[in-house]
mmCIF file of the N, C-alpha and C atoms, coordinates in Angstrom:
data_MODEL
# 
_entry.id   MODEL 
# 
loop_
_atom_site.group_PDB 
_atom_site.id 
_atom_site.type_symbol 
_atom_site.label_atom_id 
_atom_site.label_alt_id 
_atom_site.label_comp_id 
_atom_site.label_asym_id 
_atom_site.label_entity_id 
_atom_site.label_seq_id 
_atom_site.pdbx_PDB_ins_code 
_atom_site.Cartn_x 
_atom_site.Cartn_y 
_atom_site.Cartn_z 
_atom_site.occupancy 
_atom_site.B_iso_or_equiv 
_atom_site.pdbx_formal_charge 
_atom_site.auth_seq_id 
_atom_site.auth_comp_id 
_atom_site.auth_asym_id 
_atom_site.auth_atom_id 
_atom_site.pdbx_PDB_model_num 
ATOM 1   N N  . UNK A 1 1  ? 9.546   3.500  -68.776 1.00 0.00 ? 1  UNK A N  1 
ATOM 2   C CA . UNK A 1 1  ? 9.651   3.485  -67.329 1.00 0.00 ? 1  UNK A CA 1 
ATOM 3   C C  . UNK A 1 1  ? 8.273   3.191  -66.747 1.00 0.00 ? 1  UNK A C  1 
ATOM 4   N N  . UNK A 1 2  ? 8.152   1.604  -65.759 1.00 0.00 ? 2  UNK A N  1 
ATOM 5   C CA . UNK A 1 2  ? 6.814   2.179  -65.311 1.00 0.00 ? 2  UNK A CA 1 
ATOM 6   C C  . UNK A 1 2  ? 6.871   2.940  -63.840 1.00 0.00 ? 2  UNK A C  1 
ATOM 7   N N  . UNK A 1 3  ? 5.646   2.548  -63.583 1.00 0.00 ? 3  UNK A N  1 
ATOM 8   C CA . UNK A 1 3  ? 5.486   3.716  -62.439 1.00 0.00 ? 3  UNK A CA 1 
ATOM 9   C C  . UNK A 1 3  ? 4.053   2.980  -61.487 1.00 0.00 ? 3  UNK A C  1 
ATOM 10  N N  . UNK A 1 4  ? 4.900   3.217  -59.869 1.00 0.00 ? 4  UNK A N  1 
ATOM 11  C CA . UNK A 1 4  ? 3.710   2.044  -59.121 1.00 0.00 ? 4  UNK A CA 1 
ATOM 12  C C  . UNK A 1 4  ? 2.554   2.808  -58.817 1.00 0.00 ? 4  UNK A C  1 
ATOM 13  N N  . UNK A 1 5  ? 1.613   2.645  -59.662 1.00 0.00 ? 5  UNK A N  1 
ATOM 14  C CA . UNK A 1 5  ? 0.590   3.624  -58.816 1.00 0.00 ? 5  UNK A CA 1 
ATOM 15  C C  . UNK A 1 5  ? -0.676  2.391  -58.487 1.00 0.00 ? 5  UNK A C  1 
ATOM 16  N N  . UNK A 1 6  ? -1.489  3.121  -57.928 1.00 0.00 ? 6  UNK A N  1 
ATOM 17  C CA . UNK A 1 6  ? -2.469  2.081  -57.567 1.00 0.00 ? 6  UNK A CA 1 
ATOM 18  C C  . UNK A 1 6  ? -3.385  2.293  -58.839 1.00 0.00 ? 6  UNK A C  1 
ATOM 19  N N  . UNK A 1 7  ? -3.784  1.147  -59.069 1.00 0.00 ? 7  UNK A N  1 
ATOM 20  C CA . UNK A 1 7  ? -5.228  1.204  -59.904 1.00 0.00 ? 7  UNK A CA 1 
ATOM 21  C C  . UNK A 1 7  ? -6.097  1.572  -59.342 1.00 0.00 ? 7  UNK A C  1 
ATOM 22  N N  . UNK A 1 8  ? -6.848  1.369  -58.103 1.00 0.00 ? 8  UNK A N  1 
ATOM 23  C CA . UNK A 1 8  ? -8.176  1.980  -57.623 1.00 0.00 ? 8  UNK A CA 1 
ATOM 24  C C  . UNK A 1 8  ? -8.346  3.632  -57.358 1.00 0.00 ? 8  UNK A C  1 
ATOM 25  N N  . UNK A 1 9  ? -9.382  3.736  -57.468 1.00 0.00 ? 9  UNK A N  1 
ATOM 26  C CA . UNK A 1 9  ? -9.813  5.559  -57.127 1.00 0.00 ? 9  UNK A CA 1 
ATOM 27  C C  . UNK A 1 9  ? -9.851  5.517  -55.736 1.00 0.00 ? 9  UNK A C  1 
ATOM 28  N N  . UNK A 1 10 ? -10.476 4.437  -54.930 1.00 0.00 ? 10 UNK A N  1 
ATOM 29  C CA . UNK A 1 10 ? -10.472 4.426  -53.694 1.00 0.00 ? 10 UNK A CA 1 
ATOM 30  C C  . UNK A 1 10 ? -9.043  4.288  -52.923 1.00 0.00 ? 10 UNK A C  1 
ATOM 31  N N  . UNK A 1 11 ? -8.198  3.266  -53.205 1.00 0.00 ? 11 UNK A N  1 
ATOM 32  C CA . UNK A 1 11 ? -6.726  3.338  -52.541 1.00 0.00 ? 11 UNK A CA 1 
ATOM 33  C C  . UNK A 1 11 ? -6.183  4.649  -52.699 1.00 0.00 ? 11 UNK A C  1 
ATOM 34  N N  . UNK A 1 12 ? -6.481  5.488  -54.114 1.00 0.00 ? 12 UNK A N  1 
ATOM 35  C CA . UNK A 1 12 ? -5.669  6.179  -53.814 1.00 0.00 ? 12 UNK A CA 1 
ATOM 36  C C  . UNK A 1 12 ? -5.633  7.657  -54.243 1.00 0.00 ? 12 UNK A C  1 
ATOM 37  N N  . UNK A 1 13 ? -6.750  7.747  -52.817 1.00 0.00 ? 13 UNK A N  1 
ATOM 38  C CA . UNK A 1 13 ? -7.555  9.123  -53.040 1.00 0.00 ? 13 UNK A CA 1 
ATOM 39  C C  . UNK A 1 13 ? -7.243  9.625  -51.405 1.00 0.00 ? 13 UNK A C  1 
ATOM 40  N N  . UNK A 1 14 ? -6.162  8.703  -51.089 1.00 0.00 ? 14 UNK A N  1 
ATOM 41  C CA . UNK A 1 14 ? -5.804  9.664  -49.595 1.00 0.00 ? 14 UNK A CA 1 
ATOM 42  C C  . UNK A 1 14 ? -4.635  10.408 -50.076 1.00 0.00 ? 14 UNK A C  1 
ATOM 43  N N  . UNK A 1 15 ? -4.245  10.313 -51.327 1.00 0.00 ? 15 UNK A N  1 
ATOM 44  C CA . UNK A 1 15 ? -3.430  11.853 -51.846 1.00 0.00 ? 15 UNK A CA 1 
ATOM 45  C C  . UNK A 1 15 ? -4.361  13.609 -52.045 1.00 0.00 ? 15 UNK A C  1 
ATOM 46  N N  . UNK A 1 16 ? -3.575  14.313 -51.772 1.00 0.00 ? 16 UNK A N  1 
ATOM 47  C CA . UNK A 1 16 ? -4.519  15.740 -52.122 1.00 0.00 ? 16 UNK A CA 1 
ATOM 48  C C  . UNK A 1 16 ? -4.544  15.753 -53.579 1.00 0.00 ? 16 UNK A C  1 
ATOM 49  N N  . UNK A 1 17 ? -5.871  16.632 -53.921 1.00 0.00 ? 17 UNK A N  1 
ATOM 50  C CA . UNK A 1 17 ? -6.160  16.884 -55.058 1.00 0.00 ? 17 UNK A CA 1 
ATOM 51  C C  . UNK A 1 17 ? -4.847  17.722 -55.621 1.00 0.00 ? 17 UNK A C  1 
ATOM 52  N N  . UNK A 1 18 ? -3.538  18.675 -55.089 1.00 0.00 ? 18 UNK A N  1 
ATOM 53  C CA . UNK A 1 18 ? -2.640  19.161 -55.632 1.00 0.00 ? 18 UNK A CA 1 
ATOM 54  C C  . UNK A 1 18 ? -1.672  17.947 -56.184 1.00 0.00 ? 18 UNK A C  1 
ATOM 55  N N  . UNK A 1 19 ? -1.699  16.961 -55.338 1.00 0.00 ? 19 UNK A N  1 
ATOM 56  C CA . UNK A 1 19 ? -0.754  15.810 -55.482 1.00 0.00 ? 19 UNK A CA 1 
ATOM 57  C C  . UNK A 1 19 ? -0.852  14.999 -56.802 1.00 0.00 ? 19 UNK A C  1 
ATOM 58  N N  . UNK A 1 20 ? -2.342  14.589 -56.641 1.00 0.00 ? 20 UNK A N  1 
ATOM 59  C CA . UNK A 1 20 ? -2.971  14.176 -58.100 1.00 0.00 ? 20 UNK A CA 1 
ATOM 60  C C  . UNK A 1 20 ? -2.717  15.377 -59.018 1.00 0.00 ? 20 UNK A C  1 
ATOM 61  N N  . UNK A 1 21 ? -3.314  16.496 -58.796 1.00 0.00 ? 21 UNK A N  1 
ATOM 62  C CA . UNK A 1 21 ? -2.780  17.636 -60.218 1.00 0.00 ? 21 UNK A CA 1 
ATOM 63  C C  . UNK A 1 21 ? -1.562  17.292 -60.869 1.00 0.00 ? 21 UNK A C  1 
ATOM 64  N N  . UNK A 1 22 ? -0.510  17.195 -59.700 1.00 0.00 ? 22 UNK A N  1 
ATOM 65  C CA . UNK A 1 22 ? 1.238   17.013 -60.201 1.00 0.00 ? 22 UNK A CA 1 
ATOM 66  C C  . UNK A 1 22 ? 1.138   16.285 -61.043 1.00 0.00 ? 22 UNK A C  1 
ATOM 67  N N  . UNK A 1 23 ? 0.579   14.954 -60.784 1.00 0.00 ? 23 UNK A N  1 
ATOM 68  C CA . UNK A 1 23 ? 0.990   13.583 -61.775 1.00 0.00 ? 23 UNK A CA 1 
ATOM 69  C C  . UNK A 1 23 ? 0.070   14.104 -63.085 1.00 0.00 ? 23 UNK A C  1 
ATOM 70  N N  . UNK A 1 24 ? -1.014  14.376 -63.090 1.00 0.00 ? 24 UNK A N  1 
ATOM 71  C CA . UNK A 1 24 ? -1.697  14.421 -64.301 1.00 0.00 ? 24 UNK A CA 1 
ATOM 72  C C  . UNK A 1 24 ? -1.082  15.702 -65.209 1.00 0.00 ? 24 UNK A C  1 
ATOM 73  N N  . UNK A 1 25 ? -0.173  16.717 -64.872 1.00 0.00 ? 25 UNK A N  1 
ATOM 74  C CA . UNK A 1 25 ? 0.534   17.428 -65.154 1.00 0.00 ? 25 UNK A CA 1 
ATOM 75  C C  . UNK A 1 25 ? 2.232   16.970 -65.792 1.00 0.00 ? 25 UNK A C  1 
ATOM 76  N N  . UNK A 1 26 ? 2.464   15.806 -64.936 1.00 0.00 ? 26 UNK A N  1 
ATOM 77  C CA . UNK A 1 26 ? 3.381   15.192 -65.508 1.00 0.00 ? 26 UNK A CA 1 
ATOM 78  C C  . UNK A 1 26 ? 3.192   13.997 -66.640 1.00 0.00 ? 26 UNK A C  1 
ATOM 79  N N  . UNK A 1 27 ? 1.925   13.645 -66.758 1.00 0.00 ? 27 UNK A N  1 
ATOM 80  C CA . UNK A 1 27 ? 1.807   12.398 -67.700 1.00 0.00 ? 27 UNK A CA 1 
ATOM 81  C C  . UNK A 1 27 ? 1.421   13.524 -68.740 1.00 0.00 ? 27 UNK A C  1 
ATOM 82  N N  . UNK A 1 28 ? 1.099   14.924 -68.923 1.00 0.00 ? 28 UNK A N  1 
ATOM 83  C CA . UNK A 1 28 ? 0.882   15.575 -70.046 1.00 0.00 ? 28 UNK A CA 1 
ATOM 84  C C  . UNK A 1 28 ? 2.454   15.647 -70.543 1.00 0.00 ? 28 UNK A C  1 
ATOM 85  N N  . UNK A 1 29 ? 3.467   16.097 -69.719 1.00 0.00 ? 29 UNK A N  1 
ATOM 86  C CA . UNK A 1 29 ? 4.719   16.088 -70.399 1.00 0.00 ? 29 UNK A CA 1 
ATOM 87  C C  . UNK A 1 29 ? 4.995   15.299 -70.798 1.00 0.00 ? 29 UNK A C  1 
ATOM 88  N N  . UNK A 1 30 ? 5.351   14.212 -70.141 1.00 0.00 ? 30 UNK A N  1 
ATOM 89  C CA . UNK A 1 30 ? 5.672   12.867 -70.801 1.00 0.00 ? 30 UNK A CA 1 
ATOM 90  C C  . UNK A 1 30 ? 5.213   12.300 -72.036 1.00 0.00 ? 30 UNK A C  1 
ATOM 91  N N  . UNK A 1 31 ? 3.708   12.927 -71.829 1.00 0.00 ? 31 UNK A N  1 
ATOM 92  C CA . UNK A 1 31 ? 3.404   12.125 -74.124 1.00 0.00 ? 31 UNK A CA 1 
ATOM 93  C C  . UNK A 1 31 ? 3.680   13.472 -74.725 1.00 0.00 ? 31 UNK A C  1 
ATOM 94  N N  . UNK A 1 32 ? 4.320   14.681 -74.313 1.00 0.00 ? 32 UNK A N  1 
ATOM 95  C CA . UNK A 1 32 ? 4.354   14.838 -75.319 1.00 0.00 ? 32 UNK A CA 1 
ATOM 96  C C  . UNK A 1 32 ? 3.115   16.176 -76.263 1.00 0.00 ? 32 UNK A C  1 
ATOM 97  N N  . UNK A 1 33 ? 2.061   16.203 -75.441 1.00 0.00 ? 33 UNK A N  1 
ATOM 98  C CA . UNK A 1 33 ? 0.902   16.507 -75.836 1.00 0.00 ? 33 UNK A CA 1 
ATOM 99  C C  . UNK A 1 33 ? -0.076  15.492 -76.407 1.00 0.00 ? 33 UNK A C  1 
ATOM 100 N N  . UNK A 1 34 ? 0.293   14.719 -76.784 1.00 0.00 ? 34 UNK A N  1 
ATOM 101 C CA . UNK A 1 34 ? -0.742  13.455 -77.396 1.00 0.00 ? 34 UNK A CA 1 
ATOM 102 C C  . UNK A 1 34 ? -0.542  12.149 -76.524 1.00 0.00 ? 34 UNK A C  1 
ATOM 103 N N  . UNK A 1 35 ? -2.087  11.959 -76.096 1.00 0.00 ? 35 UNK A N  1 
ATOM 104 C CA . UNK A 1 35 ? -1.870  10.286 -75.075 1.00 0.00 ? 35 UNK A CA 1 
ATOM 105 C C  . UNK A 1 35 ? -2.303  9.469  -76.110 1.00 0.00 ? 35 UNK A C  1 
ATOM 106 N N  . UNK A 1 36 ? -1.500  8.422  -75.310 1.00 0.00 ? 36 UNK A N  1 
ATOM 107 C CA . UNK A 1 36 ? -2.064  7.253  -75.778 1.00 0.00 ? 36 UNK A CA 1 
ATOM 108 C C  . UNK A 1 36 ? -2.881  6.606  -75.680 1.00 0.00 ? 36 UNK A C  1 
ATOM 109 N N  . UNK A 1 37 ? -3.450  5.199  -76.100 1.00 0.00 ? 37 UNK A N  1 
ATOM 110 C CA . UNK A 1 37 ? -4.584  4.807  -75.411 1.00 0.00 ? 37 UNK A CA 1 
ATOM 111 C C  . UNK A 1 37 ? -4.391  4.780  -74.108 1.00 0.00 ? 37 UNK A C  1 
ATOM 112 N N  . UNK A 1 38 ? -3.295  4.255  -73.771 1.00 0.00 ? 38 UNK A N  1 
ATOM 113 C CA . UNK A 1 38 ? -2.923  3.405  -72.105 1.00 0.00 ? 38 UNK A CA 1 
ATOM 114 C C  . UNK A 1 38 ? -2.680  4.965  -71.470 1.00 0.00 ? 38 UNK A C  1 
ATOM 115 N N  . UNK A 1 39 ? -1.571  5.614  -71.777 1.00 0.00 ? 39 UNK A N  1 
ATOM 116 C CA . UNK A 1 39 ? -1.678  7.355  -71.217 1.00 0.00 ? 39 UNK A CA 1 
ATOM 117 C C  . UNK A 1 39 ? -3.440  7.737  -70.960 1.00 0.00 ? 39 UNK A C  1 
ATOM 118 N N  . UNK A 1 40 ? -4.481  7.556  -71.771 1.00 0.00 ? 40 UNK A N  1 
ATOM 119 C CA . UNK A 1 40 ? -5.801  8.197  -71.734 1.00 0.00 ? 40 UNK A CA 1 
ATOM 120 C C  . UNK A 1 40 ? -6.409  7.691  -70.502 1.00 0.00 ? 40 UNK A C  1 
ATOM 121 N N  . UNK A 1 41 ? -6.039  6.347  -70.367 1.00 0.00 ? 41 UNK A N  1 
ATOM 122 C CA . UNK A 1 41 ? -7.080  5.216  -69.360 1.00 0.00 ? 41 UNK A CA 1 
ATOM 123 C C  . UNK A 1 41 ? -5.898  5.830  -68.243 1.00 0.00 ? 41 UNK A C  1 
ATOM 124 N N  . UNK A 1 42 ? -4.831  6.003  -67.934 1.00 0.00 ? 42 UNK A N  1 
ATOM 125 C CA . UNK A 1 42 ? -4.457  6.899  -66.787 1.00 0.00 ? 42 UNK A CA 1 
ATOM 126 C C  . UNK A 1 42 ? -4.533  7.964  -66.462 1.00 0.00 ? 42 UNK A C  1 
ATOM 127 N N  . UNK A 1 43 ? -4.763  9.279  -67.517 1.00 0.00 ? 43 UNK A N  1 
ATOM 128 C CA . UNK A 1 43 ? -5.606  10.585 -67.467 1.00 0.00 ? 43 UNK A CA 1 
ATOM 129 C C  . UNK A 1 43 ? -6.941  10.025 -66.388 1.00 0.00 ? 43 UNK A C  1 
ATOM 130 N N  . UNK A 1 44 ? -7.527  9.455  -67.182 1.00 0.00 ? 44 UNK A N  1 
ATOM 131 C CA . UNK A 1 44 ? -9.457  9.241  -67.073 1.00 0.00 ? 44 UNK A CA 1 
ATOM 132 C C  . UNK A 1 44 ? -9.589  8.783  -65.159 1.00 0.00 ? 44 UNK A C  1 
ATOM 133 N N  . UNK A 1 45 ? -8.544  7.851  -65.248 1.00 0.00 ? 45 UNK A N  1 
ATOM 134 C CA . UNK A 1 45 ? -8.729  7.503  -63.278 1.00 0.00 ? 45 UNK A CA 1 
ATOM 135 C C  . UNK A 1 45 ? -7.798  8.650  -62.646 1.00 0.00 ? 45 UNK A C  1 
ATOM 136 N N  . UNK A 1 46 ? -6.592  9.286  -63.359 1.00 0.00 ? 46 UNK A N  1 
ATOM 137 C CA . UNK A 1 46 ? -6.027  10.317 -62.183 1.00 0.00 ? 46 UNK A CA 1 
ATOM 138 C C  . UNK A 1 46 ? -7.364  11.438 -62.112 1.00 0.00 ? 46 UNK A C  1 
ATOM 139 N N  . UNK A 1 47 ? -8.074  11.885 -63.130 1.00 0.00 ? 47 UNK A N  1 
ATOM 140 C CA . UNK A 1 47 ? -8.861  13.047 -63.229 1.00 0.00 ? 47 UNK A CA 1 
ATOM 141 C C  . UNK A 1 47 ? -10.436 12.473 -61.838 1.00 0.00 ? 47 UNK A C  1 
ATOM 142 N N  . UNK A 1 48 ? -10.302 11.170 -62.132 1.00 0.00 ? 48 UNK A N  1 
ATOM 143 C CA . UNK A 1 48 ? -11.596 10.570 -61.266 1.00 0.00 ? 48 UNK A CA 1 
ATOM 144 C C  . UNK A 1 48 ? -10.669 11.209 -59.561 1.00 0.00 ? 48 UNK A C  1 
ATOM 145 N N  . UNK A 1 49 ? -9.580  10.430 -59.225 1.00 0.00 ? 49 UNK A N  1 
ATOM 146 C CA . UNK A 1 49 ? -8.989  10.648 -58.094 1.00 0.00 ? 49 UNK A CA 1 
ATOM 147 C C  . UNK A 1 49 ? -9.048  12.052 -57.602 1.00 0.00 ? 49 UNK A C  1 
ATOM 148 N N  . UNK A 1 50 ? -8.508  12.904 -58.930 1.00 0.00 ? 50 UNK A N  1 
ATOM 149 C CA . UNK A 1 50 ? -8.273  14.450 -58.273 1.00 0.00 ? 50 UNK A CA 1 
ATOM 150 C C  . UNK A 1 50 ? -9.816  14.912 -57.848 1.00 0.00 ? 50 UNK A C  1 
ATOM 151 N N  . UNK A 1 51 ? -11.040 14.522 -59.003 1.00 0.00 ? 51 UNK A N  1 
ATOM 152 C CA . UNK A 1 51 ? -12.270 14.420 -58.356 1.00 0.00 ? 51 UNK A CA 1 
ATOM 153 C C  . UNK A 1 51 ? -12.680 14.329 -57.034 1.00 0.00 ? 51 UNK A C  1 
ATOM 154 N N  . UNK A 1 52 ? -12.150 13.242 -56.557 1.00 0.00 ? 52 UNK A N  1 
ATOM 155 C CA . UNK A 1 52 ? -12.634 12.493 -55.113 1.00 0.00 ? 52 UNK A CA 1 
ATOM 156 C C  . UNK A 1 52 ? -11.705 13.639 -54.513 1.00 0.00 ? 52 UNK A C  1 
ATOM 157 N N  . UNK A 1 53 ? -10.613 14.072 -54.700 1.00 0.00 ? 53 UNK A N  1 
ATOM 158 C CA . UNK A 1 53 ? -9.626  14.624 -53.708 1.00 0.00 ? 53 UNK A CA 1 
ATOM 159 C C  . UNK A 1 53 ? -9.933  16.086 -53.590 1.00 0.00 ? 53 UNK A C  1 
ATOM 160 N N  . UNK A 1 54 ? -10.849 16.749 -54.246 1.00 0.00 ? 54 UNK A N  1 
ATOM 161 C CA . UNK A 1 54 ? -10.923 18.101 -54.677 1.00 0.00 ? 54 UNK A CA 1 
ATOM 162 C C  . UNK A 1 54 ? -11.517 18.842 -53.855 1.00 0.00 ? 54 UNK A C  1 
ATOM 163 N N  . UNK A 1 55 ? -11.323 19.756 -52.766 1.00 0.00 ? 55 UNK A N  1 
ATOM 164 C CA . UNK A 1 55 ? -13.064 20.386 -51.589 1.00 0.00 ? 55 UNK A CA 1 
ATOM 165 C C  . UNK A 1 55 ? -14.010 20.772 -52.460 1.00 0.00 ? 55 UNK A C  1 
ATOM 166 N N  . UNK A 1 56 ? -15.041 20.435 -51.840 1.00 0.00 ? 56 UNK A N  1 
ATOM 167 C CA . UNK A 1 56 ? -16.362 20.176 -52.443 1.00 0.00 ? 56 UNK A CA 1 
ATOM 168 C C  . UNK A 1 56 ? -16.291 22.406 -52.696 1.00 0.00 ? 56 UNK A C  1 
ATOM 169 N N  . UNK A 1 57 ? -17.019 21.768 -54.251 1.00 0.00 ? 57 UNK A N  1 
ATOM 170 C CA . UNK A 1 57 ? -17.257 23.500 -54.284 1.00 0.00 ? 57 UNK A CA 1 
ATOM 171 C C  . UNK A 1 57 ? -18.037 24.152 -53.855 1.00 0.00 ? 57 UNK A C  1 
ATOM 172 N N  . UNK A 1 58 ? -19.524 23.451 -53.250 1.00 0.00 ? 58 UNK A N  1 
ATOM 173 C CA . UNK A 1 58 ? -20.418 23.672 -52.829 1.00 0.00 ? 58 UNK A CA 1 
ATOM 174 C C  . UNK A 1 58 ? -19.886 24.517 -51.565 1.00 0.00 ? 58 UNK A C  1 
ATOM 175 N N  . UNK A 1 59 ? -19.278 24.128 -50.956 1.00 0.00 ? 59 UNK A N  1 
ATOM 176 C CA . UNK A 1 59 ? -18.944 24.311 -49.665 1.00 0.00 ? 59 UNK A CA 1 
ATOM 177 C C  . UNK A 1 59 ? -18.007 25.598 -50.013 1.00 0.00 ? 59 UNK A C  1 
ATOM 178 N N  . UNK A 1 60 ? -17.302 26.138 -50.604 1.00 0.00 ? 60 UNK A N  1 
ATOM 179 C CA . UNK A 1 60 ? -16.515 27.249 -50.947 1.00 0.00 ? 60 UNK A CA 1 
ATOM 180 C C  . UNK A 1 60 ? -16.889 28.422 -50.333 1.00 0.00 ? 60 UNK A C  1 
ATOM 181 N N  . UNK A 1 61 ? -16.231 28.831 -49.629 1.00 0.00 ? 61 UNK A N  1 
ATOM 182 C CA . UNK A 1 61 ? -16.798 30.529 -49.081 1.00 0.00 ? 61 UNK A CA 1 
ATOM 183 C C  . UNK A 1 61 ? -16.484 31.519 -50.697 1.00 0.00 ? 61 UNK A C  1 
# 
């Protein structure tokens, strides 16, 4: 099954960092526990996105 997501970190970092969690939570079910190469290179940019999407910790009360 594919699945439309954007390739860029920038398009598509107007999701919340919970939103991104979901998917990177769901591509762990989906392999299974073990990624693939192509599963890894979509880990590596959802984890960049949830990055960009995350409140800064600095700022944390």
């Amino acid at each position: 099954m594919l699945h439309s997501m954007s390739t860029t970190v920038e398009a598509a970092s107007e999701r919340s960092a919970a939103e991104v969690n979901e998917e990177i939570r769901a591509l762990w079910r989906r392999s299974g526990g073990t990624l693939t190469t192509e599963q890894r290179e979509e880990y590596q940019r959802l984890v960049l996105e949830w990055a960009m999407a995350a409140p800064d910790s600095d700022q944390a009360a």
